[in-house]
Steps between C-alpha positions, in 0.01 A plus 500: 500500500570183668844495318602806568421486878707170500771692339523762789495288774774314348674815415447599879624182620857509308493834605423421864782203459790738353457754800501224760873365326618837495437543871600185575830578303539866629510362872716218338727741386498739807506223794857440484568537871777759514470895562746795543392756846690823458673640796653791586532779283402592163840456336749750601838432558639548893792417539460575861209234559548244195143444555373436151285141566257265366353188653426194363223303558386121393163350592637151536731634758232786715778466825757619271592865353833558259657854512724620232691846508567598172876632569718450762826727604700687214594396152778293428679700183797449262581525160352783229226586393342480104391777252225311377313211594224516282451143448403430895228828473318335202504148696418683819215680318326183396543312801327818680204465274477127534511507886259786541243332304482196777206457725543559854849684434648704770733784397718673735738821395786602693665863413880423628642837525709468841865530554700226390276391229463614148169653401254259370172362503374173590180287410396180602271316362380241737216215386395249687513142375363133620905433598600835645561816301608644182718820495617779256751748654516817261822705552469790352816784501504884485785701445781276619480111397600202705835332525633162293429342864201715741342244731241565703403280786151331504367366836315175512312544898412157708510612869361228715371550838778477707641827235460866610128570557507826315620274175133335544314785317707417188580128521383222717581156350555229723457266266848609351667635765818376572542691834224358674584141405847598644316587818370180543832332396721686800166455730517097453935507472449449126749535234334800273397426121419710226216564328711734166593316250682614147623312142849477575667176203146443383354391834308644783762573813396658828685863627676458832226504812686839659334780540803685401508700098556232245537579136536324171603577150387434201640497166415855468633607799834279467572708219420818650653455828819415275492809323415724801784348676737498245537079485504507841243396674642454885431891471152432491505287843179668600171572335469799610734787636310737679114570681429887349165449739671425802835679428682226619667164330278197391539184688730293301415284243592137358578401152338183413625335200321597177195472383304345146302788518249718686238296601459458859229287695393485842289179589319403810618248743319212312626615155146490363471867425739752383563847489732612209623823370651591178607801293712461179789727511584410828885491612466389868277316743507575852342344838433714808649815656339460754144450372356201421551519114648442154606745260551564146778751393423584117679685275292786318790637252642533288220788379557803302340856668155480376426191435312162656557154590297195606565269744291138523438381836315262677368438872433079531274410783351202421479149627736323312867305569811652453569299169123649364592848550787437312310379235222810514836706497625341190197516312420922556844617517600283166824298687 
């Protein structure tokens, strides 16, 4: 009897011990810091309002919230478009599954069904990680399919204080915001600085401090700007050609020189933590116009009608150097 009671209670005990590591690993597992807040609406495509927003949120950082609008303007379109592209739908397909099955995943679907766009569907997979965010962007065609070259424009949000107020809702970051540190620059008769930085010959180089449009290309978008332009690219002076929102002309843009490729940080003014953003795929990256922001242009086609493609992302916000985020892009992207 003896025995058997000893047997129990040590049966109880392991038992007792197991459940205590899974806690402890479940909150291990789920206190990683970072969340997604939904904002505005549920996913439909307006054209008029370009509304579609999350915010981005990191416990380390409580003073600071990250918006990102999931397209900007109209799609940027050449070439033709495949009869089959059933390779990227089988990829697409298991990437879907794999994403879905994360803990704490967000998903976000966007019908895009206005004018100017080709019918499609949207998914994003968003999941929180210790250094930032993962992402999965599912396009998926109808009828018509997308272009050798359809950008859309992604919208990386990090209004300071001295930025519109209404901007605050969606993004208020002044640890990263290059418009209130330019405040206090032209308050004290200070040369400005910049806080965006891209690879450009295998180093880190800081984008011009003007609030003006900058973009950059890279090797993707070399080669398509070439081919839209027909080898010449002093026809593509400017970014962009034309505000359908506003009905009137952008404010110009400047060419920087190219680009490695499409990673793009933000630090702040101590260069202690960073704020990255990163989708493969992508052809340019932009700074401002007139918000405080960078942006991804990434090319969804070539895709057949019917058919899906994945897109890898990631959002970095981490504390980390320049040269480390480098290093954290290297290792998930496979560079």
């Amino acid at each position: 009897m003896r025995t058997e009671f000893f047997r129990a209670c040590v049966i109880l005990l392991l038992l007792v011990f197991l459940g205590c590591n899974n806690i402890m690993s479940r909150e291990k597992t789920n206190d990683i810091g970072t969340s997604v807040e939904a904002l505005g609406d549920e996913g439909k495509f307006d054209p008029e309002t370009n509304n579609i927003f999350i915010t981005l949120l990191n416990e380390s950082q409580p003073d600071n919230r990250i918006g990102y609008r999931f397209f900007e303007r109209l799609p940027f379109v050449y070439g033709s478009i495949p009869e089959n592209s059933a390779a990227e739908t089988a990829e697409a397909n298991a990437l879907e599954k794999q994403y879905a099955k994360q803990p704490g995943v967000f998903v976000r679907t966007i019908d895009v069904s206005s004018k100017g766009w080709a019918r499609q569907k949207w998914t994003y997979y968003i999941v929180p990680a210790a250094d930032g965010f993962e992402m999965l962007w599912v396009v998926a065609t109808e009828d018509k399919g997308l272009n050798e070259y359809y950008a859309a424009q992604q919208c990386f949000r990090m209004s300071g204080r001295t930025n519109e107020k209404w901007r605050h809702n969606i993004a208020l970051t002044p640890a990263f915001s290059e418009y209130d540190l330019w405040k206090q620059q032209e308050d004290g008769g200070i040369p400005r600085t910049s806080l965006s930085f891209i690879r450009r010959n295998n180093r880190w180089e800081a984008l011009p401090a003007i609030r003006s449009h900058l973009a950059c290309r890279t090797p993707l978008g070399v080669k398509m700007d070439i081919a839209r332009s027909g080898g010449d690219l002093s026809k593509v002076a400017d970014m962009f050609a034309y505000e359908p929102y506003a009905n009137k002309p952008y404010d110009p843009s400047r060419f920087e020189a190219d680009i490695d490729c499409g990673l793009a940080t933000r630090t702040n003014r101590d260069n202690t933590w960073v704020c990255g953003l990163y989708w493969q795929r992508t052809s340019h990256i932009s700074n401002h116009h007139p918000a405080d922001c960078l942006h991804a242009c990434v090319n969804l086609g070539p895709l057949a009608p019917h058919s899906k493609r994945a897109i890898r992302g990631k959002i970095y916000w981490t504390k980390v150097s320049r040269d480390e985020l480098f290093a954290l892009w290297q290792k998930d992207f496979g560079h």
